[in-house]
Backbone as CSV, one residue per row, in Angstrom:
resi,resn,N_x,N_y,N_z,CA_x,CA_y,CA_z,C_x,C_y,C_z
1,UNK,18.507,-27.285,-21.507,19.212,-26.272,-22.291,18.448,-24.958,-22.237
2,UNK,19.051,-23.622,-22.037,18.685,-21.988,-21.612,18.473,-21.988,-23.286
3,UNK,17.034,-21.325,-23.730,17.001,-20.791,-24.705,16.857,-19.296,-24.540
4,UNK,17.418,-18.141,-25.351,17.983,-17.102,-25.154,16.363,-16.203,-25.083
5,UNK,16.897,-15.589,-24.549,15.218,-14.731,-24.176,14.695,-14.300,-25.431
6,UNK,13.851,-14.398,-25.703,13.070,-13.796,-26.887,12.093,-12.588,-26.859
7,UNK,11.806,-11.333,-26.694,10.950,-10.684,-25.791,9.834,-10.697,-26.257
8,UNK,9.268,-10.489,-27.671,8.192,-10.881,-28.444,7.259,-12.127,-28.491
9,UNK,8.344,-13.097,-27.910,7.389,-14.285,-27.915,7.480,-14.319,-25.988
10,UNK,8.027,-13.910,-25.477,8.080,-14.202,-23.921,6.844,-13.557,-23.847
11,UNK,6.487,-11.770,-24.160,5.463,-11.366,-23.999,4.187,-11.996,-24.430
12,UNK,4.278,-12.439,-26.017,2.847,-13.104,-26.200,2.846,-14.859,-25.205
13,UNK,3.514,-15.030,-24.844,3.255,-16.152,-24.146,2.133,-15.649,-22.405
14,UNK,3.173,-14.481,-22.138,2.599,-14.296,-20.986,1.069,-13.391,-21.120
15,UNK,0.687,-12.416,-22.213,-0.892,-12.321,-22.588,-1.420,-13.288,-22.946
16,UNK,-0.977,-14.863,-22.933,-1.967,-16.197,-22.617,-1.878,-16.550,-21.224
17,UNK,-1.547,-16.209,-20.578,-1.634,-16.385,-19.027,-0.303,-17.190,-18.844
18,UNK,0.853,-17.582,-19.221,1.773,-18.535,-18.918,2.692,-17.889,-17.696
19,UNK,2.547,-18.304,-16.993,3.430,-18.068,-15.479,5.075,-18.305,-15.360
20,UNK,5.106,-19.017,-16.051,6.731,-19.184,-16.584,7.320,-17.769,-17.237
21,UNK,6.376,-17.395,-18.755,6.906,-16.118,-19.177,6.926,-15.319,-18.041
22,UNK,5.758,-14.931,-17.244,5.815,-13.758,-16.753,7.037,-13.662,-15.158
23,UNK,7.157,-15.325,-14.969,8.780,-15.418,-14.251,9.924,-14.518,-14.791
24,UNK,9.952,-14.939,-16.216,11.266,-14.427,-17.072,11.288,-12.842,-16.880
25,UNK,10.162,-12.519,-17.449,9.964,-11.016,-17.290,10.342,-10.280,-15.840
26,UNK,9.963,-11.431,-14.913,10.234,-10.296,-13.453,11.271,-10.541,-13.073
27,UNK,12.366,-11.755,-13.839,13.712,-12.321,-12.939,14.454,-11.002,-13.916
28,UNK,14.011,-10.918,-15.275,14.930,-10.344,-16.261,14.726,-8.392,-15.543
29,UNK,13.734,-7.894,-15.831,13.655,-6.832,-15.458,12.958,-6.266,-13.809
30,UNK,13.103,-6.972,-12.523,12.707,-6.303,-11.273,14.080,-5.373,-10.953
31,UNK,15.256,-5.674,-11.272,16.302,-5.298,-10.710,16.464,-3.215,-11.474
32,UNK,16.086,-3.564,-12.454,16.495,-2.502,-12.953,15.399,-1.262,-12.926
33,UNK,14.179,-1.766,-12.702,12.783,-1.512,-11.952,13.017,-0.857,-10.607
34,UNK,13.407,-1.931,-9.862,13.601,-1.672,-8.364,14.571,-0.564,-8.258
35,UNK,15.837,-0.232,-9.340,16.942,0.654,-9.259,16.329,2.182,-9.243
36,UNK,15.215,2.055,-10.651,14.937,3.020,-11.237,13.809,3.608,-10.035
37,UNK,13.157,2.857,-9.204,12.425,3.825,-8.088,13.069,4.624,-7.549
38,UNK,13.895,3.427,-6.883,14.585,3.639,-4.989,15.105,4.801,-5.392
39,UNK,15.891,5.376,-6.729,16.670,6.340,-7.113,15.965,7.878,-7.207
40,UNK,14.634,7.564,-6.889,13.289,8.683,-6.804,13.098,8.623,-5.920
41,UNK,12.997,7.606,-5.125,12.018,7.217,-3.511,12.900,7.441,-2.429
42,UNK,14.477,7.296,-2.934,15.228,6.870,-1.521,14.760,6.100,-0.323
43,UNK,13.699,5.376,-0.770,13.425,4.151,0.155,13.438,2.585,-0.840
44,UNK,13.877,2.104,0.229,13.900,0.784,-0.456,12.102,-0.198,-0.297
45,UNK,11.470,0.414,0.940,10.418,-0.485,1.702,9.409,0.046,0.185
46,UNK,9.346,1.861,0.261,8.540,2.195,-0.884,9.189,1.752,-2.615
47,UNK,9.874,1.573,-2.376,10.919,1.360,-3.871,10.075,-0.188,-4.227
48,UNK,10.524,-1.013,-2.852,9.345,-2.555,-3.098,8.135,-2.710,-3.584
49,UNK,7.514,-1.681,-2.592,6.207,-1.640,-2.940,5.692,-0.990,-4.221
50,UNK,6.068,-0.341,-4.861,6.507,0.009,-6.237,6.183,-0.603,-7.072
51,UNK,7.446,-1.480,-6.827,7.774,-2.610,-7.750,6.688,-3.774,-8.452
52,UNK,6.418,-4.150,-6.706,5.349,-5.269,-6.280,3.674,-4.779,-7.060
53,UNK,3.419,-3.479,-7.332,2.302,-3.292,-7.893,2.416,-3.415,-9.253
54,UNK,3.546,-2.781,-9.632,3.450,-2.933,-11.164,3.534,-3.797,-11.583
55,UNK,4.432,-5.205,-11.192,4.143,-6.295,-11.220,2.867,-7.387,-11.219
56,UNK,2.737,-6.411,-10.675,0.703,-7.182,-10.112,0.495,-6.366,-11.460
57,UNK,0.152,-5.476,-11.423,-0.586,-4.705,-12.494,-0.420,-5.853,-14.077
58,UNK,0.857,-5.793,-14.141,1.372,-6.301,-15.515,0.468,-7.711,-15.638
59,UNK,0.498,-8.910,-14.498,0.007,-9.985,-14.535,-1.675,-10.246,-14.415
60,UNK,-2.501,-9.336,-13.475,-3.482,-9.025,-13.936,-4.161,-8.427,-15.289
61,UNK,-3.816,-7.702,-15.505,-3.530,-6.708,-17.309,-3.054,-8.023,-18.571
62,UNK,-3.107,-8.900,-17.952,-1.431,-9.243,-19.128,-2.269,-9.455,-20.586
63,UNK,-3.547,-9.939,-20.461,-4.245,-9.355,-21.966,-3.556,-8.283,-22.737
64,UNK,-3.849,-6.590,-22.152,-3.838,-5.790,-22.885,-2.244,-5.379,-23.009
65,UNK,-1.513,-6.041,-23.017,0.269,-5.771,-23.310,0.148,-6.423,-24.594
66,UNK,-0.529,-6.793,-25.326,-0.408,-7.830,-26.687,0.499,-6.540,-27.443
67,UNK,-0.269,-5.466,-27.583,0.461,-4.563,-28.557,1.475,-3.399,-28.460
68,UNK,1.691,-4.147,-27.072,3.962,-3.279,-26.303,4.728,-3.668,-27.575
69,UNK,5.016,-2.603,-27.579,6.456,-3.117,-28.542,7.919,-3.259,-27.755
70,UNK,8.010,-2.878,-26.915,9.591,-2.876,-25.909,8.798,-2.962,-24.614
71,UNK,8.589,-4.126,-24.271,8.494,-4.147,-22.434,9.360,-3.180,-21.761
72,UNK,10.547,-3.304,-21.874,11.197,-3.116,-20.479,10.830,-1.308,-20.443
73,UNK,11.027,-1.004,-21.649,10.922,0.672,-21.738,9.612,0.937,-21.377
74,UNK,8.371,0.281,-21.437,6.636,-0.213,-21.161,6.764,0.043,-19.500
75,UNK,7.935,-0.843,-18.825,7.620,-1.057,-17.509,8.352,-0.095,-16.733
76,UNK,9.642,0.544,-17.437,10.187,1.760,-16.594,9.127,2.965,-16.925
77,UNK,8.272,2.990,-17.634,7.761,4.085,-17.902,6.427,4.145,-16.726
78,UNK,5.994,2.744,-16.683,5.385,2.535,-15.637,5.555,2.779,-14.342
79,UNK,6.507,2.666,-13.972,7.505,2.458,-12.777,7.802,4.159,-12.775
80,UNK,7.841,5.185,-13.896,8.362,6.742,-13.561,6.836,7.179,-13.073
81,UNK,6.057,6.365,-13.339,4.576,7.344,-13.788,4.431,6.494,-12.506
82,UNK,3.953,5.416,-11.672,4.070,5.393,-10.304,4.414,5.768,-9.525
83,UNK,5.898,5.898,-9.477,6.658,6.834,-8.448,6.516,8.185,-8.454
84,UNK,5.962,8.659,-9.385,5.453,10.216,-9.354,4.188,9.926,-8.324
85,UNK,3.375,9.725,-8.943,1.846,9.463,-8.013,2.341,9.203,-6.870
86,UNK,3.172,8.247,-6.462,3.305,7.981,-4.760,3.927,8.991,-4.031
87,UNK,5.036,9.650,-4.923,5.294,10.956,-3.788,4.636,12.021,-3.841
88,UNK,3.608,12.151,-5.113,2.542,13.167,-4.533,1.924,12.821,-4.085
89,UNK,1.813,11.810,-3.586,0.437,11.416,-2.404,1.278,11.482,-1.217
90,UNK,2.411,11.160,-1.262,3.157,11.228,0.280,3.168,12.446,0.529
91,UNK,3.831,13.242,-0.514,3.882,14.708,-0.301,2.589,15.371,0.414
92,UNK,1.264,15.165,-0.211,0.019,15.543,0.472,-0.329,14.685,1.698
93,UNK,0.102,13.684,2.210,-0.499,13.130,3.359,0.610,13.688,4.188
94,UNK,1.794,13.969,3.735,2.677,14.674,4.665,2.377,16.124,5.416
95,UNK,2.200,16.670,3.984,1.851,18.112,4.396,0.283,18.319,5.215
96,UNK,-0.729,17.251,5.213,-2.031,17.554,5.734,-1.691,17.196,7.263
97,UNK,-1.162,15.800,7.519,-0.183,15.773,8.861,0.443,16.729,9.818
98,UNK,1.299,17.558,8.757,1.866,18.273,9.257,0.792,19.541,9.925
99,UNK,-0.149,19.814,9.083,-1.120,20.872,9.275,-1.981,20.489,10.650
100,UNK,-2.653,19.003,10.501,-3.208,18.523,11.779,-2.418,18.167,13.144
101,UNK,-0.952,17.965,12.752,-0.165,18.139,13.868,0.071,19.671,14.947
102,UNK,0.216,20.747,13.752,0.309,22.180,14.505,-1.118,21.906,15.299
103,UNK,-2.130,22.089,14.831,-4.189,21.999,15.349,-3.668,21.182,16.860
104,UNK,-3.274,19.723,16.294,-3.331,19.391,17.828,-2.742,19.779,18.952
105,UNK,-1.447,20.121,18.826,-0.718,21.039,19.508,-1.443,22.062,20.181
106,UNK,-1.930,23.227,19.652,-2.710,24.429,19.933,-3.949,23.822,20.750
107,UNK,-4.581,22.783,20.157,-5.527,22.170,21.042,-5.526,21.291,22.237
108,UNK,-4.220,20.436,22.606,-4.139,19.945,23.594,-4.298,19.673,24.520
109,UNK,-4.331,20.834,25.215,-4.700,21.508,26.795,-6.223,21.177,26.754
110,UNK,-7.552,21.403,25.979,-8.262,21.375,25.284,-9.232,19.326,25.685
111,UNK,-8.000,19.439,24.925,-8.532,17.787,24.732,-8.292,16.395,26.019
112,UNK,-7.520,17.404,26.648,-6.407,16.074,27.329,-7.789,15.839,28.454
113,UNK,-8.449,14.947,28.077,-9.293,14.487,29.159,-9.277,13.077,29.118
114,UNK,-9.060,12.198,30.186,-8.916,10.787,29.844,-10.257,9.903,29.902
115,UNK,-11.328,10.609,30.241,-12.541,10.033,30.245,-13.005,9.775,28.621
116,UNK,-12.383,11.380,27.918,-12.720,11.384,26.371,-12.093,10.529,25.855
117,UNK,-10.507,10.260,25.747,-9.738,9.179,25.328,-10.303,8.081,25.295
118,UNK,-10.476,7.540,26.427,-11.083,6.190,27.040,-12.656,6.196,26.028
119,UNK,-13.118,6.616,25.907,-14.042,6.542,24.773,-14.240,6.459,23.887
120,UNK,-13.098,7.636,22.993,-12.665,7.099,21.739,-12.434,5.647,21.398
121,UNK,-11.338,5.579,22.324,-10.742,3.921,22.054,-11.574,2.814,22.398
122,UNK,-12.356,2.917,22.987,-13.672,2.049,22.891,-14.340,2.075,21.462
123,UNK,-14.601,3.056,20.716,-15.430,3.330,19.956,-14.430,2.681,18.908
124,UNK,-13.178,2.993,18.900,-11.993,2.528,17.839,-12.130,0.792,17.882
125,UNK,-12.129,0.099,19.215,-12.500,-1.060,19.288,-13.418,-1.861,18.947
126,UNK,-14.288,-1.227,19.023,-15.629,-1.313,18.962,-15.810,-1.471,17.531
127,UNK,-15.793,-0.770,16.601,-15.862,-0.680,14.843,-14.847,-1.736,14.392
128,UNK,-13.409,-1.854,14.861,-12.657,-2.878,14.768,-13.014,-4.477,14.834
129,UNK,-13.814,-4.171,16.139,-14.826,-6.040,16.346,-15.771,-6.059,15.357
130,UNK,-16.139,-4.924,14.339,-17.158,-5.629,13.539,-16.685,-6.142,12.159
131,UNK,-15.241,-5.748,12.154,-14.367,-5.885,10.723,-14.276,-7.593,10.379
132,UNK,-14.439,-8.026,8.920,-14.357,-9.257,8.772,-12.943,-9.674,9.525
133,UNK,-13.046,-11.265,9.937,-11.904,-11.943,10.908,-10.513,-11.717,10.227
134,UNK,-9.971,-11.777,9.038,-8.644,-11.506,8.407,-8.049,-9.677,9.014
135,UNK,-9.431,-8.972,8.277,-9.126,-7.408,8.413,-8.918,-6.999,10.278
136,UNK,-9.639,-7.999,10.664,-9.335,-7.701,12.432,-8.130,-7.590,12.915
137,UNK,-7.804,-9.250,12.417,-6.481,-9.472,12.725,-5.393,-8.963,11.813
138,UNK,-5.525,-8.472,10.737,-4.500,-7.342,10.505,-4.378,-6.226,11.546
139,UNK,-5.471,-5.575,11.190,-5.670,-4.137,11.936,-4.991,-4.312,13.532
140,UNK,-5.381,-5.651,14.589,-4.623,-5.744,15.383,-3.159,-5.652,15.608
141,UNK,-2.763,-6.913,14.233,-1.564,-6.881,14.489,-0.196,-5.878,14.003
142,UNK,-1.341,-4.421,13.005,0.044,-3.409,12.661,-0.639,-2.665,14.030
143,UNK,-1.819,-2.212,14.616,-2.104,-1.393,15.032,-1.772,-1.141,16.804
144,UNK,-2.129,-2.426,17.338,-2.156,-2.448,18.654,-0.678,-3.416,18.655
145,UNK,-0.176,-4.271,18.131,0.966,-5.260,18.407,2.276,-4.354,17.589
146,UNK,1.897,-3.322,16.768,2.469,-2.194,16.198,3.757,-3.257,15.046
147,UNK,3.025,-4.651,14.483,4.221,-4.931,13.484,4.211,-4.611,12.198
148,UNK,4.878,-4.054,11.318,5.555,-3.426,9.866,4.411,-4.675,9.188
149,UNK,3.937,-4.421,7.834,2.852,-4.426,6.681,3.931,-5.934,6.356
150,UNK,5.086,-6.212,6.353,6.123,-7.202,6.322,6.154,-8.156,6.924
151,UNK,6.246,-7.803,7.974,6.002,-8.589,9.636,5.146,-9.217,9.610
152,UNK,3.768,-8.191,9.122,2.407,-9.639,9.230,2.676,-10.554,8.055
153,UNK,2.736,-9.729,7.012,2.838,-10.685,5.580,3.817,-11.677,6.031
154,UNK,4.472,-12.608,6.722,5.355,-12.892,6.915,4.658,-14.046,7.970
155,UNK,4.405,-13.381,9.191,3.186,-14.445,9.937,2.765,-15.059,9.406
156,UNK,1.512,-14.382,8.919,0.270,-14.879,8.092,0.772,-15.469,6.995
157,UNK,1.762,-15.397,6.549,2.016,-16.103,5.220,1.101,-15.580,4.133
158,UNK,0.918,-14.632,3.837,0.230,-14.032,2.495,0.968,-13.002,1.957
159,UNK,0.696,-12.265,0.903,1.960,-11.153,0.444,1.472,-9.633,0.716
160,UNK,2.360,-9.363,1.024,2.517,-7.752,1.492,1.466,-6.862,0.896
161,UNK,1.254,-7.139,-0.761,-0.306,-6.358,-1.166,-1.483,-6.854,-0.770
162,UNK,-1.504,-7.820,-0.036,-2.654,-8.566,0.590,-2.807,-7.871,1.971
163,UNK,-1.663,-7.600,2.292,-1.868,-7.122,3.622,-2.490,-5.555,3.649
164,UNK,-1.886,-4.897,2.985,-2.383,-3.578,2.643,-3.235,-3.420,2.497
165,UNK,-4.145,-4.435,1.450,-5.527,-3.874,0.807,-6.350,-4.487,1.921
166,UNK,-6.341,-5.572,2.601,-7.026,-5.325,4.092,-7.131,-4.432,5.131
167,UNK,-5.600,-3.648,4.948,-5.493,-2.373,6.222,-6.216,-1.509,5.497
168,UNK,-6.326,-1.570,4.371,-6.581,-0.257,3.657,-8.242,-0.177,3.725
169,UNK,-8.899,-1.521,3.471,-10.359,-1.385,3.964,-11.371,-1.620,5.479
170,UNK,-9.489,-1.944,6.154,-9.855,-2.280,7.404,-9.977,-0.504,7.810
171,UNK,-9.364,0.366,7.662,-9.132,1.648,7.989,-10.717,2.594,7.719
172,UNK,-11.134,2.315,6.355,-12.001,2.369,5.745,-12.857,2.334,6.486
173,UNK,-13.609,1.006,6.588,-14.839,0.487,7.422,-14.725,1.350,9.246
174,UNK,-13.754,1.285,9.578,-13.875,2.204,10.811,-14.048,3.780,10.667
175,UNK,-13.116,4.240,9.597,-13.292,5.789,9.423,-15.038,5.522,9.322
176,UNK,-15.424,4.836,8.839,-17.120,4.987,8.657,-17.591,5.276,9.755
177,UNK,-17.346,3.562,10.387,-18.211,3.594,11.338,-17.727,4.863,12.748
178,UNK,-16.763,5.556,12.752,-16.654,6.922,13.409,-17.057,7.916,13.094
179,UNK,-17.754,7.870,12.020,-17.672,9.112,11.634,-18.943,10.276,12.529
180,UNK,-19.983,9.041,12.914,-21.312,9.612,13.265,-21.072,10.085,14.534
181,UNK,-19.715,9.345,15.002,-19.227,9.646,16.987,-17.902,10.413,16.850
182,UNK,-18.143,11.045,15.901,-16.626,12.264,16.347,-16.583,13.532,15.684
183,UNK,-16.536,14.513,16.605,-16.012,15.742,15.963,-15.012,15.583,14.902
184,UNK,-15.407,16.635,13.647,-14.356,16.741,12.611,-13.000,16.453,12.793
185,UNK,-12.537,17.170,13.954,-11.353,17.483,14.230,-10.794,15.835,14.763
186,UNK,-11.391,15.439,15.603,-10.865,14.184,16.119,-10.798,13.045,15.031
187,UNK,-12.027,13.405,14.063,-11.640,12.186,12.787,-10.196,13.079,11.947
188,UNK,-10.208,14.138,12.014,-9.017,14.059,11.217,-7.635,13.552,12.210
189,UNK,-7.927,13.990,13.080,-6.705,13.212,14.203,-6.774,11.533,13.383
190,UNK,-7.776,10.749,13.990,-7.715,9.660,13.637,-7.303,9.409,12.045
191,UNK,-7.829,10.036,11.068,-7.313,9.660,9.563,-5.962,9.742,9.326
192,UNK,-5.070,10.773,10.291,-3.425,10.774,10.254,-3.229,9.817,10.869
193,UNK,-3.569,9.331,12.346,-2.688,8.647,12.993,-2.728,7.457,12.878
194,UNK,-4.164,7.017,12.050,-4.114,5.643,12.167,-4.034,5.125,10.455
């Protein structure tokens, strides 16, 4: 027998860790979550990913929700105040892109040497072979096999924020280890493109 949602006790169930409440919570409110991005984002892939953090957020956190008084209004508010942050960060990785795109252009002629290339990408390889075995084989498989953050999560069987926060320190650990073998200019090449 369905007992009718209760939100007061669903919530204090789930700040004891109960995995069931915090089911209810994401079957009852992802949809209207997920609406309230995509309707900012006009993407659905970023609208997910959205979603998928605040979600995480909520279940990691779920201690300090004891004293929400209205979840759902708690989690769209969450969900406005995310989607702001992500398109100003898109907005700025767009526009710095865009800036290092004109540079390379003007520089081209400049650069186009394939002995230099061929070096880089050694050196790109090279920092890549020292990345722990998971972050490798991420980094391989969005970078050189070129499949979507989905695609691997999907292989590998782990979830899509798993995959990220490996690219994300897989990216990391190489911007390092380049940093001592490249002109400014070529690490900022590399920080856009890769």
């Amino acid at each position: 027998m369905n007992h009718p949602y209760q939100p007061d006790e669903v919530l204090r169930q789930l700040t004891e860790g109960n995995e069931s409440a915090f089911k209810q919570i994401y079957d009852r409110y992802w949809l209207s979550i997920y609406k309230t991005v995509k309707r900012y984002t006009k993407s659905p892939e970023v609208a997910e990913d959205i979603v998928q953090e605040i979600f995480t957020t909520l279940w990691n956190n779920r201690s300090n929700f004891r004293e929400v008084i209205n979840l759902e209004y708690y989690l769209i508010t969450m969900a406005k105040n995310l989607t702001y942050k992500t398109l100003r960060k898109m907005a700025f990785e767009k526009s710095v892109k865009d800036h290092w795109s004109s540079e390379m252009l003007q520089e081209e002629n400049s650069m186009n040497d394939p002995i230099l290339d061929q070096q880089y990408a050694q050196l790109i390889q090279r920092a890549a072979g020292l990345l722990p075995s998971q972050q490798k084989q991420i980094f391989h498989m969005a970078k050189v096999e070129g499949l979507s953050h989905k695609d691997i999560a999907a292989q590998l069987n782990i979830s899509h924020l798993t995959v990220k926060t490996h690219m994300a320190k897989a990216l990391r650990s190489i911007r390092h280890y380049l940093l001592p073998h490249l002109s400014s200019y070529l690490l900022y090449a590399f920080l856009i493109y890769y």
